[in-house]
C-alpha positions in Angstrom: 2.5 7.7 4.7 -0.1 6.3 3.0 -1.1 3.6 5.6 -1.1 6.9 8.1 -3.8 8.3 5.4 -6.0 5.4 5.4 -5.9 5.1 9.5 -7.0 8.9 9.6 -9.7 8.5 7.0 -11.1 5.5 9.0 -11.8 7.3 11.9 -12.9 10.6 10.6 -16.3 11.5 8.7 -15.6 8.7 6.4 -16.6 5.7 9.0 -19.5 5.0 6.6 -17.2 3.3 3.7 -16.0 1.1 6.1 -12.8 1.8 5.1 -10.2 -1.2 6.5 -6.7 -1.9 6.2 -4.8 -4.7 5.2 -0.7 -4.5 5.4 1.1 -6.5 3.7 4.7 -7.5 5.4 7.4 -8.2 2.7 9.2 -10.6 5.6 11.2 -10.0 8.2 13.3 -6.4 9.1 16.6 -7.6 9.8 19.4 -5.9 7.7 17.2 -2.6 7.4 18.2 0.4 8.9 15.7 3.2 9.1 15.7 6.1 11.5 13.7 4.9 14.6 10.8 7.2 13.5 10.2 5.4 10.7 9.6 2.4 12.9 7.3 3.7 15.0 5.0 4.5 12.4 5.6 1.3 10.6 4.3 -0.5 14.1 1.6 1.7 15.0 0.5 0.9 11.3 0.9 -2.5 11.6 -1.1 -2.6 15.0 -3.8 -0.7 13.8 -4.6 -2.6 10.5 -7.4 -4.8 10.1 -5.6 -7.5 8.6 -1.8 -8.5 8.8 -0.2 -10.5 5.8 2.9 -11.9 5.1 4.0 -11.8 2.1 5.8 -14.7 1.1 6.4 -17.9 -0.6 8.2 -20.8 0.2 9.2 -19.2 3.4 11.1 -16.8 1.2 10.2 -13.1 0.7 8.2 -12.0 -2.3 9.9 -9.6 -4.8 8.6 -6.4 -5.4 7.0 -6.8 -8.4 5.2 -10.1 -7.0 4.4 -7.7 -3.3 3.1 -5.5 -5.7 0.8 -7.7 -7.5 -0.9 -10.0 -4.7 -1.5 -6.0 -2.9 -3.4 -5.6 -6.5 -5.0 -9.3 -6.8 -6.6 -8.9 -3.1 -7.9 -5.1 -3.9 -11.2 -4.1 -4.4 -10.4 -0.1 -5.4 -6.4 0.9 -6.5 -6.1 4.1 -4.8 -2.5 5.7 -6.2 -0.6 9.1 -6.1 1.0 9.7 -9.8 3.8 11.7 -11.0 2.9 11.3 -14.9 5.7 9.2 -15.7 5.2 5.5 -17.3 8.7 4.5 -16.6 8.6 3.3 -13.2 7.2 0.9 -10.4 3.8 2.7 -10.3 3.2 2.8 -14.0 3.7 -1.1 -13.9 1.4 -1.9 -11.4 -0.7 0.3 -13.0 -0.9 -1.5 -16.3 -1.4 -4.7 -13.9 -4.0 -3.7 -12.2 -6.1 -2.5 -15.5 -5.4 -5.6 -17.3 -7.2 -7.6 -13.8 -10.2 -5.2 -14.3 -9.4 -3.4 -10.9 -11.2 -0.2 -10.3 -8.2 2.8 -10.2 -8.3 6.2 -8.9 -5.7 8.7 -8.9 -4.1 11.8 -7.4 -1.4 13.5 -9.4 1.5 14.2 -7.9 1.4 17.7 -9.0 -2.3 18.4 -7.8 -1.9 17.6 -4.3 -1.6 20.6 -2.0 -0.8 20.2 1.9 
């Protein structure tokens, strides 16, 4: 998970890019079910980030395409992994985030080697 990444990089060597983390809730969990697993990183990531926001308007949950956006309108640096397609959710935000003059680096999907 990339929240996991971000918490590792934190504490490691990187401490001088004061690296923080901001999570952005999409609203409330009810009606999801995940394995438990999955919950207990999404709480220890929650816990651990710098800042907590919720995403919403109107007391309603943003979409997301507009969860997406406001993650890109409060970034300084888009960080993404890329599978090479420009049909998708990534592609999108992509474009979004160059047409706000964001700076974007990338990984590609089929570089990355754990």
């Amino acid at each position: 998970d990339f929240g996991e990444a971000v918490l590792y990089f934190r504490s490691s060597d990187y401490s001088e890019y004061n690296i923080t983390l901001e999570s952005v809730m999409p609203g409330p969990r009810t009606g999801i079910n995940y394995p438990d697993e999955y919950w207990e990183s999404y709480d220890y990531i929650v816990s651990s980030s710098d800042i907590v926001t919720k995403a919403v308007k109107d007391s309603k949950p943003l979409s997301l395409k507009q969860r997406k956006e406001f993650i890109i309108d409060h970034s300084d640096l888009v960080l993404y992994v890329w599978n090479g397609s420009t049909n998708n959710v990534i592609w999108d935000t992509i474009q979004y985030a160059k047409k706000n003059n964001k700076k974007i680096r990338y990984l590609m999907l089929n570089e990355i080697h754990i």
